[in-house]
N, C-alpha and C positions, 0 to 999 in steps of 0.2 A: 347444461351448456354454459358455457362463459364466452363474454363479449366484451374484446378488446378494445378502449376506446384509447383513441392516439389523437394528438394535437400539438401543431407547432406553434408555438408563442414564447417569443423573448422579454420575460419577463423582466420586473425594474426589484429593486431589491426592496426586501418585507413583503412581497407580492404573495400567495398563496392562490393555489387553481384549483377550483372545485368542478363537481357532475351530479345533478340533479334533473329529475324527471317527472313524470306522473305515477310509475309504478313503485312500491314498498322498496324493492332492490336502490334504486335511486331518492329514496327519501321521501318522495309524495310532494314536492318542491320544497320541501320546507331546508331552509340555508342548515341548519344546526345537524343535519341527521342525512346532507350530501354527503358524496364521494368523494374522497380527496385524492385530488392528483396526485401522481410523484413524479417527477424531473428524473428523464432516465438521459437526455440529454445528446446530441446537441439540439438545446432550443426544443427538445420535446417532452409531451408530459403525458403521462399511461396512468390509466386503471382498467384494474379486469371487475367485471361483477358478472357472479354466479348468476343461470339460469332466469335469466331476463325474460319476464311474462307480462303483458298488463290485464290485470284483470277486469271482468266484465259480468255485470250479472246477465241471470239469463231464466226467463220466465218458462217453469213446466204446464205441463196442461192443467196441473193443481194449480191454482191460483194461490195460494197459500204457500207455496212450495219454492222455493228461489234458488238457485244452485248456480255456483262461480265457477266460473270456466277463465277459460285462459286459452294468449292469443298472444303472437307476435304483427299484430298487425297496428295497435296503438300506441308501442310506447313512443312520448315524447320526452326530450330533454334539452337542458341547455348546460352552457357553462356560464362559471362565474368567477369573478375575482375576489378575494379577501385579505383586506391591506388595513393596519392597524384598526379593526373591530368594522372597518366600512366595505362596503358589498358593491359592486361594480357587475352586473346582468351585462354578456354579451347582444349588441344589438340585433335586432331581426324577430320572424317569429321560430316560432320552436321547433328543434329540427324532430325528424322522424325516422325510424327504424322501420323498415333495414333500407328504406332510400334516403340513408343521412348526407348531405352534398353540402362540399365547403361553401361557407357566405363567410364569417369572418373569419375564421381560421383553418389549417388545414384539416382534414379528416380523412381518416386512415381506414377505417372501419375493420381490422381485422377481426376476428369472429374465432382467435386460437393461440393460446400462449406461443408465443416463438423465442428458443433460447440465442443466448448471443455469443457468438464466438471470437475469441482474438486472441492476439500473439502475444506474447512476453519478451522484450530483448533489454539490455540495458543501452540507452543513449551511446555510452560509448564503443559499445559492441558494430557499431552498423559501418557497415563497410559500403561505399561508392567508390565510381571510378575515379572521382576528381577529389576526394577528401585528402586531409591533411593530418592521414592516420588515427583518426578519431571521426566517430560519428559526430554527426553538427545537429542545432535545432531543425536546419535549413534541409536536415535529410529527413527527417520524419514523414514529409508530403510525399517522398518516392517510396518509402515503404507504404504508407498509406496506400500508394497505386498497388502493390502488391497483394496488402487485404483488401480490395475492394476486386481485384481477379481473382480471389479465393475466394470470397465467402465471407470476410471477414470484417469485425462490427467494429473492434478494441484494437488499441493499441496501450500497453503495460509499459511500463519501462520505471528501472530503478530510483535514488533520490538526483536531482540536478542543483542543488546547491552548492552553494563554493564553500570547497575542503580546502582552499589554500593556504597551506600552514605552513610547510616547508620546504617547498618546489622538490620536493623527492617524489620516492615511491608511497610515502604512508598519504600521500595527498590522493589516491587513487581510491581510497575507502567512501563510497560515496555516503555512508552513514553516519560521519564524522563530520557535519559541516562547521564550520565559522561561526556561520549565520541562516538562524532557519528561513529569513527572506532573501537573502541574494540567491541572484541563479550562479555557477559559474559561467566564466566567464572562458574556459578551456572548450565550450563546445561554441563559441562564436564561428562562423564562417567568414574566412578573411573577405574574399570577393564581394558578399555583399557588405563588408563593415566595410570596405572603403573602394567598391563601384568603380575599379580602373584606378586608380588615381596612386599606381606604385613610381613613386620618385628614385632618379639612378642613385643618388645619394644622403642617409638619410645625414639627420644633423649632429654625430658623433662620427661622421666619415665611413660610417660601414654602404657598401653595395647592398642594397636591399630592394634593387628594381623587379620588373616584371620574369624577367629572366631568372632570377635571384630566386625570387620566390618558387615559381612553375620546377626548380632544379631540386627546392630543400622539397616540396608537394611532393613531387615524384618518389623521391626517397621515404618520407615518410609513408606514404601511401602503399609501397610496397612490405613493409614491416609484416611479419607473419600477425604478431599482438599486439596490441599498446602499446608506445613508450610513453608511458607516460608522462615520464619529467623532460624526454627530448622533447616531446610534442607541444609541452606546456612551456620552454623555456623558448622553442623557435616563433609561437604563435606571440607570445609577449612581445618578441622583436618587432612582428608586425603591427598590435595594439600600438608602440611608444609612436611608429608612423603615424599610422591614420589618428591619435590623436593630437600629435604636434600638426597634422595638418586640416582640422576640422573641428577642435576647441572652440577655437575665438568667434567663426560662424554659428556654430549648433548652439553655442549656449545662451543665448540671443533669442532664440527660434520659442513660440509657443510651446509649440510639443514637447518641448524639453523641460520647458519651466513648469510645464503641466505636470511631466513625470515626477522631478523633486518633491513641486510643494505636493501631490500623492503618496507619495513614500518618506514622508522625510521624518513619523517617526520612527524610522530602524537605518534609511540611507546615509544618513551623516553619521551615526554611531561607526556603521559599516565601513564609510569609507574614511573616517580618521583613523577606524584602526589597521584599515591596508596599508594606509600610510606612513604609520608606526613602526607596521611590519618591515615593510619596502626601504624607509625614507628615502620617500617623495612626496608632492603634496596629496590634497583627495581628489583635485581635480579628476585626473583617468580613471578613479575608480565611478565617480558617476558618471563617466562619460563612458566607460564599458556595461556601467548595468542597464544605464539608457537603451543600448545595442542590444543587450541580450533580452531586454524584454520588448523590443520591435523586434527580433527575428524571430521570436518564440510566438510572439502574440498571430504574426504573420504565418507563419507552419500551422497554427491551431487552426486559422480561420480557414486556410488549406484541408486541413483533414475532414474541419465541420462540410464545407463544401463536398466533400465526397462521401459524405455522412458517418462520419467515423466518431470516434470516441477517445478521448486520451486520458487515461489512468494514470495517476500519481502514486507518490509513495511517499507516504509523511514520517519520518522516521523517530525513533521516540527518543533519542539522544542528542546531545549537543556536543561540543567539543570543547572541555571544560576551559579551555584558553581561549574560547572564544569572543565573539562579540555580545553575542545573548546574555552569556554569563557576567561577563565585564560590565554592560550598561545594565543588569538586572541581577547582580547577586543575590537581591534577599528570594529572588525564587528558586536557588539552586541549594541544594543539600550539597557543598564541598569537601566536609571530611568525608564521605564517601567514597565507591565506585559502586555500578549497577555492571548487569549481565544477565547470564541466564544458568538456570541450575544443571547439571550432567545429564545429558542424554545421548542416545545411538548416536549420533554425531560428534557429539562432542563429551567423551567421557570425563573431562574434568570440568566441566561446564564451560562458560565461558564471561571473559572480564570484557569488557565494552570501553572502560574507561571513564564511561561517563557519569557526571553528578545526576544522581536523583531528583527529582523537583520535590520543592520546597509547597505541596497542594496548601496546605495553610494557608501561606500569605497568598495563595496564588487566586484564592477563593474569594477575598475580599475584593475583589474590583471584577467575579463575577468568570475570572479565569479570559481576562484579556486579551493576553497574551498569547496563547491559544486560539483564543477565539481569529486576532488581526492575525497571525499567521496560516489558519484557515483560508482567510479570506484573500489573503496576500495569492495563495496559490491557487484559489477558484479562478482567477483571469488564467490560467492557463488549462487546468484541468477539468475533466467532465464525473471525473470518479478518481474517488484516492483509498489508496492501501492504510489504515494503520497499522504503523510497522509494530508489534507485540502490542496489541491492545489488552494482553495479561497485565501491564503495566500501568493501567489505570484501577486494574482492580489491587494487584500487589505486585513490587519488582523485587528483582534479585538484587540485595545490597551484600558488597563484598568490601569487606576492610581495607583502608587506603595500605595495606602493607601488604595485602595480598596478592599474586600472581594470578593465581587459577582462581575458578567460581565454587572451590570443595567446601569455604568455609563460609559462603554466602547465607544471607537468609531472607527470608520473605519481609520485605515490608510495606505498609505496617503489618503488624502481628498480635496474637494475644497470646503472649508465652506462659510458659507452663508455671506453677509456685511447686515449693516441692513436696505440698500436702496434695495435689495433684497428680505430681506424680507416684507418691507412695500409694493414690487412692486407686490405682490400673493395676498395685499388686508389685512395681516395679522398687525394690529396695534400692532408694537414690543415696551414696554415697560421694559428697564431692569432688573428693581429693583423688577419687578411682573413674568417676566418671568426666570427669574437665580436665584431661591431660593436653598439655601444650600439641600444638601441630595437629596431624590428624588423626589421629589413634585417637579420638574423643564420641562420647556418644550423643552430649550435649554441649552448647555454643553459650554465656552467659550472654542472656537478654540485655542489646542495648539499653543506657539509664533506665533501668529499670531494676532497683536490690532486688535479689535472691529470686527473680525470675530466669526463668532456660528455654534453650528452644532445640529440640530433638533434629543434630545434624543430618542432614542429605546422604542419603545413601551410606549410613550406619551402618547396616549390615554388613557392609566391607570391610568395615575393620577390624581390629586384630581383638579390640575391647570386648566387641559383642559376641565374637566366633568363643570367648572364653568363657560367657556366661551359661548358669545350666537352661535346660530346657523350657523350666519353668518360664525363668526370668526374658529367655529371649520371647515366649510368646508375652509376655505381660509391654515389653518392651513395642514389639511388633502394633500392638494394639494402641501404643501411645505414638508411634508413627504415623500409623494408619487412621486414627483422629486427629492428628493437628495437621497431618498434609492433605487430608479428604474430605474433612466434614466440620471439624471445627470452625472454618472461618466463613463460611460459606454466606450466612446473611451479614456478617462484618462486611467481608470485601463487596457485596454487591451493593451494599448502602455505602461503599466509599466510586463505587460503578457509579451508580447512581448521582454521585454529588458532583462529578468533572464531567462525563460524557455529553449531555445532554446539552451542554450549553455548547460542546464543542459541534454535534451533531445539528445542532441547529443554526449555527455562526453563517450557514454558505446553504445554496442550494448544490452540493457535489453529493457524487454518491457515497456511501461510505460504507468500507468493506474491513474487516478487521482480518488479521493475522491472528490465527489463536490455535496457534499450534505448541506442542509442550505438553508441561504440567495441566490440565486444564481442568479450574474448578469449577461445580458441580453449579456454580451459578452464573456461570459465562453465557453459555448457551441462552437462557434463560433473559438478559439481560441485552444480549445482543437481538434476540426478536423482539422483545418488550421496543426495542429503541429503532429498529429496520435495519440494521448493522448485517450488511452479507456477511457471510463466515467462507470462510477459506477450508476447501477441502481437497486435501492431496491422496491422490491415489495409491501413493504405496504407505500413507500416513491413514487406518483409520480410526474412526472415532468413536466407535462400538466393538466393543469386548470381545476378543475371543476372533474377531477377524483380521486374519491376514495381511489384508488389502479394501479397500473399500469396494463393497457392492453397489451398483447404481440403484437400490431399491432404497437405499438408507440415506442417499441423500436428500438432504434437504432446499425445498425448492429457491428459496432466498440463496444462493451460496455462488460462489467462484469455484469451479471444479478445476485442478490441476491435473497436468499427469508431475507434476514438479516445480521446485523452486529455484531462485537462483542458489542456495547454499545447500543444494543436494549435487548427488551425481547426474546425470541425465539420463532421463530412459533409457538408454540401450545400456548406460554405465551401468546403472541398478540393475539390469537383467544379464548383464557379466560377472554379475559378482556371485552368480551362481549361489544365493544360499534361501535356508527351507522358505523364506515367506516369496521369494521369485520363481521356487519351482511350482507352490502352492496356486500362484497368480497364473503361470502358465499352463498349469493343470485343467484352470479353471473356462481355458480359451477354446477347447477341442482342435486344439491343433496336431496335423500329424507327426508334427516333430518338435525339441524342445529349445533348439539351436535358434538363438538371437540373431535372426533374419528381416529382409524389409517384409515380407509378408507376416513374420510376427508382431512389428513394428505399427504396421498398417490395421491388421486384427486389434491392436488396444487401442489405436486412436478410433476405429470403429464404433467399437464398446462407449468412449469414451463422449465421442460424438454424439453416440445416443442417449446419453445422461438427460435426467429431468434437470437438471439444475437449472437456475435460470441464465449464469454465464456460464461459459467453456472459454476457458484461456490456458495456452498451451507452447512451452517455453521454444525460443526458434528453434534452437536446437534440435528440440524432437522433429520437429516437422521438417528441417532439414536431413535431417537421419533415415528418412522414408525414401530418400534414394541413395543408394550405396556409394555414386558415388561422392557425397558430400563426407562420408565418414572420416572423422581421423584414425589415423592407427589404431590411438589408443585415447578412447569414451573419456578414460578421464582427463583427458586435457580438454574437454568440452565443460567442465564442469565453472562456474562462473568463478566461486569463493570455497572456500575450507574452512567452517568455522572453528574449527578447533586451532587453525594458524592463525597467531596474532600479526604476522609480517604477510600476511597474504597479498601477492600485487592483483589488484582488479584489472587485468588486461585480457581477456579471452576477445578474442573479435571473428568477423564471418571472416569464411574461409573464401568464399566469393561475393563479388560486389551485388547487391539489390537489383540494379539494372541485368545483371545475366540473369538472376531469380524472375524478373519478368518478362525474359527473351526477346 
């Protein structure tokens, strides 16, 4: 049996919570060989321990004879704190099992793992009746009423960073920021950044009164999608207001001066280069991030109050013209671009844009940077995504000359020498194997002479289909080693040198993306560190399967039915081919037509997962009534990573409020 112990405690930072007792399971009291909490959050901390006994001797009639029994009637325990090496014993005396009763903290006493379920949407997806065509911070607490009438623990949602690069469409990429600490400033809510206080005239002569605004709301609001660049360019109109008329007060104010001197190593980099951008001064830009972290901090403490949870998503890119890059060059690798290698989604891979980080220097100060932007986003968040956490072990680097991700290659790497390659049997000749463009079998190894690296999905070319039989298995064999097993304790010993410090920067939870290529030492690496893994249902991660069986997951994990850069359930099960029929075969349904009733039989399934969260993208859960459907699935779909012009605009097709009736 396992016994769940749960406790609320708002810890200070360095804090650590421990669980000790009188029985073995709990250490025997001793601090060193307690149970250590985890922070599953908000403000709470779990552990489970196996089959909880205290033991007890017990005298037979032989006197001589002693036999241990066992007994749920003794054990005692406490909690405790551990904060730089010094031990802190909760006051009182010792609680008791199984009548354990709050004195200083709360106590939960469940007695059974319980998985946790939640939604996925993107921030700007969320539709109310009174928005300004874009989801806002200020909407999160009304979905939050939504998952707490479901069932539901999480709330997901994509990067909220400021992309604003070029008040267009490419500013809607929310994995493209500026600045990995600014929030944007496009999901403000006018009403509360400036509390009534709409003037008939602002100070350029434009009508921008209350009227004014309730007329351009309306219109936006009715928008089938995003606009993004209307939406961004009408809500700026109202930002120049409310700051031309609450500057000269606010920056005066405590609170205000508290926020700067907090953030001021990344807010003034920030805001001189909005200013650059814009020209204007910096003033509005800290007087907008001011804004966006009271309304953001104010929604969180909103969700925590209804017991919810808000998941981030830390993306692993920057925007090479950004601010990051600008105050911090030597940590970026700029003759570059990253991405990710060809896959069902995206058959020529895909370019990202973004600079590589420069780990070297980045290690000398302990991976800083990193670490403060962690931390930066723990005030908002309870759990965060790393967005490709393949990326700390090796990224896709693609030639600043390159388009697609074909001619990418893994780095770092230990490329092939060409006594290496003749030693797999493969007769390497240069001048026939390095042909310009793609018809190539091998890449020559960045600074590195006379080293190669065996291109991505070779077999497709015209090179290899010409080789004899021989040579293509000799060849196969030198694929099949450098993309599966050669690098394997390399990349986990370069896991190993960034993760951990970023892992331990924040008490957040931390769940990785590891979807892909994925090497044979991720897995591995991600339990060694308590790193959820990301498991998608029509994505699995065992050989030879279709689809994922809930017997194979693993209990640490996020289970999807989907991501945002997939098609959405019902989309996947229209596309009619063998691994959808394979999955529906698998349901005993009487029919094989993508129905709410077959909709409702996966989330079933899905629901009854071990995993220890279930998060589950809106969309599908909207799709469980017919009539929320669009026409056509794929216009439910968030992004297309195969489009580099992708506009991020999908939004509900009905408002939050009609969702809670």
């Amino acid at each position: 049996m396992k016994t769940l112990f749960r406790l609320r405690y708002d810890s200070h930072w360095g804090e650590e919570l421990f669980l000790t007792g009188n029985i073995p399971e709990l250490g025997k009291w001793n601090p060193n060989k307690a149970v250590a909490m985890e922070y599953v959050g908000p403000g709470i901390w779990s552990a489970s321990v196996e089959t909880l006994r205290a033991t007890s001797n017990r005298q037979t009639n032989n006197a001589s004879e002693t036999l241990h029994a066992t007994s749920l009637q003794t054990v005692e325990y406490k909690y405790f704190i551990r904060e730089n090496d010094q031990i802190h014993w909760e006051d009182g005396p010792n609680r008791i099992l199984p009548e354990g009763k709050d004195r200083t903290w709360d106590w939960f006493g469940l007695t059974e793992r319980q998985t946790m379920h939640g939604v996925a949407v993107p921030l700007f997806s969320l539709r109310t009746e009174n928005d300004f065509g874009i989801g806002e911070y200020a909407d999160l607490p009304k979905l939050g009423d939504w998952c707490v009438a479901n069932g539901m623990n999480i709330i997901q949602i994509l990067p909220i960073n400021d992309t604003t690069a070029h008040y267009d469409w490419r500013d809607s990429y929310p994995y493209n920021a500026i600045s990995a600490f600014a929030l944007n400033p496009i999901y403000l809510n006018i009403e509360q950044l400036n509390k009534n206080a709409f003037s008939p005239i602002d100070s350029r002569g434009n009508d921008m009164g209350e009227k004014a605004f309730k007329r351009t709301r309306t219109i936006l609001n009715k928008e089938e999608s995003v606009n993004y660049p209307k939406v961004l360019k009408a809500k700026w109109k109202h930002f120049q207001i409310a700051f031309e008329q609450q500057w000269d007060s606010l920056k005066e104010t405590a609170e205000f001066q508290r926020f700067v001197k907090e953030n001021e190593d990344w807010l003034h980099d920030y805001a001189q280069y909005c200013a650059e951008r814009d020209g204007n001064g910096t003033e509005i830009h800290l007087f907008l991030q001011y804004h966006c972290d009271k309304q953001l901090r104010e929604a969180v403490k909103a969700l925590h109050d209804k017991g919810l949870l808000l998941k981030g998503d830390i993306p692993i890119g920057v925007n090479p013209a950004g601010v990051d890059v600008k105050s911090h060059p030597d940590l970026f690798n700029l003759n570059v671009q990253v991405g990710a290698p060809p896959d069902d989604f995206a058959t020529e891979g895909q370019n990202w844009g973004f600079p590589s980080y420069n780990w070297e220097a980045m290690s000398k100060d302990g991976y800083a940077w990193w670490q403060r932007r962690l931390q930066v986003m723990a005030r908002y968040f309870d759990a965060y995504r790393i967005d490709h956490i393949l990326g700390f072990f090796r990224i896709w680097e693609i030639p600043k000359t390159a388009k697609s991700g074909l001619l990418g290659h893994f780095s770092p790497a230990l490329p092939l020498s060409e006594e290496e390659i003749e030693g797999f049997g493969f007769h390497f000749v240069k001048s026939k194997h390095l042909k310009k463009g793609l018809d190539t079998l091998f890449i020559p190894a960045p600074n590195e002479k006379d080293k190669y690296i065996p291109r991505i999905e070779l077999h497709k070319t015209k090179a290899y289909q010409a080789l004899s039989e021989e040579q293509k298995q000799a060849i196969d064999g030198i694929y099949e080693d450098f993309y599966f097993h050669r690098h394997n304790d390399f990349w986990k010993q370069k896991a190993l040198e960034k993760l951990p410090a970023l892992i331990n920067a924040t008490k957040m939870i931390a769940c990785g993306e590891d979807l892909g290529m994925i090497p044979a030492c991720v897995p591995e690496v991600m339990q060694q560190l308590g790193i959820m893994s990301l498991e998608v249902q029509r994505m699995p991660k065992v050989f030879g399967h279709a689809f994922v069986h809930t017997e194979d997951l693993p209990e640490n994990c996020v289970y999807t039915t989907g991501t945002h850069d997939m098609p959405t359930l019902r989309g996947w099960l229209a596309e009619d081919r063998v691994r959808t029929r394979q999955f529906l075969d698998s349901l005993d349904l009487d029919d094989r037509k993508v129905t709410t009733k077959t909709l409702k039989k996966i989330m079933e399934k899905h629901f009854d997962s071990p995993s220890k969260w279930n998060i589950y993208p809106l969309q599908d859960l909207l799709d469980l009534d017919e009539k929320n459907w669009s026409p056509n699935p794929a216009d439910d779909q968030i992004n297309v990573p195969a489009d580099p012009k992708n506009k991020w605009c999908w939004r509900m097709k009905i408002s939050v409020e009609e969702l809670l009736g």
